[in-house]
N, C-alpha and C positions, 0 to 999 in steps of 0.2 A: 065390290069384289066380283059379283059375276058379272059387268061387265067387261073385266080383265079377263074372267076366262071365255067370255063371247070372240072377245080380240084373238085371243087364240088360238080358238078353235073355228076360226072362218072356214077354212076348206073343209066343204062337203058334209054327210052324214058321218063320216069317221070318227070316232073317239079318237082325241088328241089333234085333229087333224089329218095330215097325210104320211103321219108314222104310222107307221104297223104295231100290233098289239106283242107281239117278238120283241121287236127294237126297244119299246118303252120298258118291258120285264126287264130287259139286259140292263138298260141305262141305270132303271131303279136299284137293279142288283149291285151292280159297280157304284154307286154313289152311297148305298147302304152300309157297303163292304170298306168304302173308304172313309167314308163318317163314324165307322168302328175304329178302322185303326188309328187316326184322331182323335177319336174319344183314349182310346189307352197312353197315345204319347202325352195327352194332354194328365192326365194321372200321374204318368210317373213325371211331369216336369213340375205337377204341383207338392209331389213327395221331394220334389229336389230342391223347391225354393226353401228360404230362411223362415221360421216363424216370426210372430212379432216381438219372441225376446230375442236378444242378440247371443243368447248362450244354446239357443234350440237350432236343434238343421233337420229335418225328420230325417237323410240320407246321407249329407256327406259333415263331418264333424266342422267348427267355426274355429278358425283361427285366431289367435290374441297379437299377432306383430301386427304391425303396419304394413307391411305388405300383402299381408293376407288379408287385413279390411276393405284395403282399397281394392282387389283382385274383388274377392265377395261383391261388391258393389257392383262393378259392370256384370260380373256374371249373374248377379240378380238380376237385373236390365234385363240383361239379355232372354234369360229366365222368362220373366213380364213378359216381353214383347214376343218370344215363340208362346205362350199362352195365350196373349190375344190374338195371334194370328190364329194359332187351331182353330180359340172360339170363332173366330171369324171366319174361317172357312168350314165348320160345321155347320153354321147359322147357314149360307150360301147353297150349299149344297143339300139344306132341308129346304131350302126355298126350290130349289131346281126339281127335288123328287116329288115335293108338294105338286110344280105346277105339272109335272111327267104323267101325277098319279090321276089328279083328277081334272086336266084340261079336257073339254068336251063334255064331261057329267054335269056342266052344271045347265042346262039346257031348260 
């Protein structure tokens, strides 16, 4: 690992490099502020999926036709997959403020 942050931080005695200690504050603040609001969509889309009985919904009530099953279905999917996405751009974006924060400290 601190050869990753050696890689990084080639240019000069600078922390970070040859970003300025401004530019990194911002970045870290915008990527803090955006991994909050991710972190709350991702909440209220796990209050929106189905539990694992088929009669529970923590938010929107379950249907008994047949067309309301199969609708439930993709909209679970769908459900899933903006979950893993957030998680997945959370994960990303702690890795970006990780390298923001301490590329150059590790000397």
């Amino acid at each position: 690992m601190p050869y990753l942050f050696s890689l990084l931080s080639a240019v000069g005695d600078n922390p970070g490099g040859a970003i300025p200690q401004e530019i990194r504050n911002n970045v870290q603040l915008a990527f803090m502020i955006l991994m909050t609001l991710a972190a709350v969509a991702i909440i209220v889309i796990v209050l929106m999926q189905k539990g694992t009985n088929d009669n529970v919904g923590a938010i929107s009530g379950s249907s008994d036709t047949y067309y309301g099953k199969n609708k439930g279905k993709t909209n679970e999917q769908r459900l899933k997959i903006a979950t893993f996405a957030l998680f997945s751009f959370i994960l990303v974006c702690a890795i970006i403020v990780s390298v923001v924060m301490f590329v150059g400290q590790a000397k």
